[in-house]
N, C-alpha and C positions, 0 to 999 in steps of 0.2 A: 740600493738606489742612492744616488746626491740629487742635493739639490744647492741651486744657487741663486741666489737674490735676498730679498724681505722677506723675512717672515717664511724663508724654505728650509726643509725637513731633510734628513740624513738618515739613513740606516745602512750602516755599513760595519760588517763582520759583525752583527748583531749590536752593534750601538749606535743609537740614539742622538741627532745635533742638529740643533738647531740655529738659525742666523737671527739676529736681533727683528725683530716685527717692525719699528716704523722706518720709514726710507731714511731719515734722516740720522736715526742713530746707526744704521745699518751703513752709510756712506762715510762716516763719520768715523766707523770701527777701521781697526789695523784690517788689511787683506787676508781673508781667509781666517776671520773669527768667527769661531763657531763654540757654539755654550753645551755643553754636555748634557744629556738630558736623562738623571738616571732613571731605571726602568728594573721591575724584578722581575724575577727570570721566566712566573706566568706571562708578563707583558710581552718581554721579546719573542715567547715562542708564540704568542698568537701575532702579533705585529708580522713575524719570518711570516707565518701560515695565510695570513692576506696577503702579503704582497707577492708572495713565490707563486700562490693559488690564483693569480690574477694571471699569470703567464701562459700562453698555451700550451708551455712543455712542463710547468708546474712545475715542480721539485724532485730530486733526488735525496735519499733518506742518509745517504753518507754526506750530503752536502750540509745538510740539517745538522747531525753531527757535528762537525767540524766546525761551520760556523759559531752554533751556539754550545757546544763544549755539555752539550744535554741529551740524554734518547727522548723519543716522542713519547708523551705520558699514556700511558695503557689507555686513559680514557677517550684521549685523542682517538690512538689506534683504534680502538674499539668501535667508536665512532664514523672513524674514515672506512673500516671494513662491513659498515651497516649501509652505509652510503653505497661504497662499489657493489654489495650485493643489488642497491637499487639501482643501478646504472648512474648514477649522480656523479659520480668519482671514478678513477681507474688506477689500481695499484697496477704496478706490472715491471719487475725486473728492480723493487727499490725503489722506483721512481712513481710518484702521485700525481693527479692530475684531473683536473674537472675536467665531467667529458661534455661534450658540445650538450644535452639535453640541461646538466649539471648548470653550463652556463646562463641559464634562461630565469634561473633560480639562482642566482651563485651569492646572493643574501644571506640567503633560508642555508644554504650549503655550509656559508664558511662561518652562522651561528651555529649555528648543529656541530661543528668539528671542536670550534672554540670556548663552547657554553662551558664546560666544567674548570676552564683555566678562567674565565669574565667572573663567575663566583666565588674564584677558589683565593683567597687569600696569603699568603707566603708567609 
């Protein structure tokens, strides 16, 4: 996703940018400056997994790949395959995706996929 204005947020090809926070420094700045925001490589893949996870068509598992140049951490997988056994999630063809119940809940969902990367230190 981009973003544009104060204080707005970038994740694009798994990186991180952000535009200066007060309006003033923000109009102030050259066009199109944006501060790099580094992130380790548990941040980005939960960051991907919120925001792909927010989609109704969710994510594809080679797109995940690609992006973040990572496979999904076992405990992830393991995780997302406990979910779709409860109907929360729906693997199907590579592609993941919270199902409409999933989304009622989609807090509780996208802690439960991300908990092991929120603790997990690099």
């Amino acid at each position: 996703y981009a973003g544009f204005g104060a204080g707005a947020h970038s994740f694009i090809a798994g990186d991180r940018f952000y535009c200066n926070m007060s309006l003033e420094s923000y109009i102030s700045s050259p066009p199109f400056c944006y501060n790099y925001d580094e992130r380790k490589k548990s941040d980005k893949i939960v960051e991907y997994l919120m925001t792909s996870l927010r989609l109704i068509q969710g994510f594809h598992l080679e797109h995940f790949r690609k992006t973040l140049d990572a496979e999904l951490p076992f405990e992830v997988a393991e995780r997302l395959n406990k979910l779709n056994i409860k109907g929360l999630v729906e693997i199907k063809g590579g592609n993941i995706r919270v199902t409409p119940p999933g989304l009622h809940v989609f807090d509780s969902v996208i802690y439960e996929i991300t908990e092991p990367l929120i603790l997990k230190a690099d």
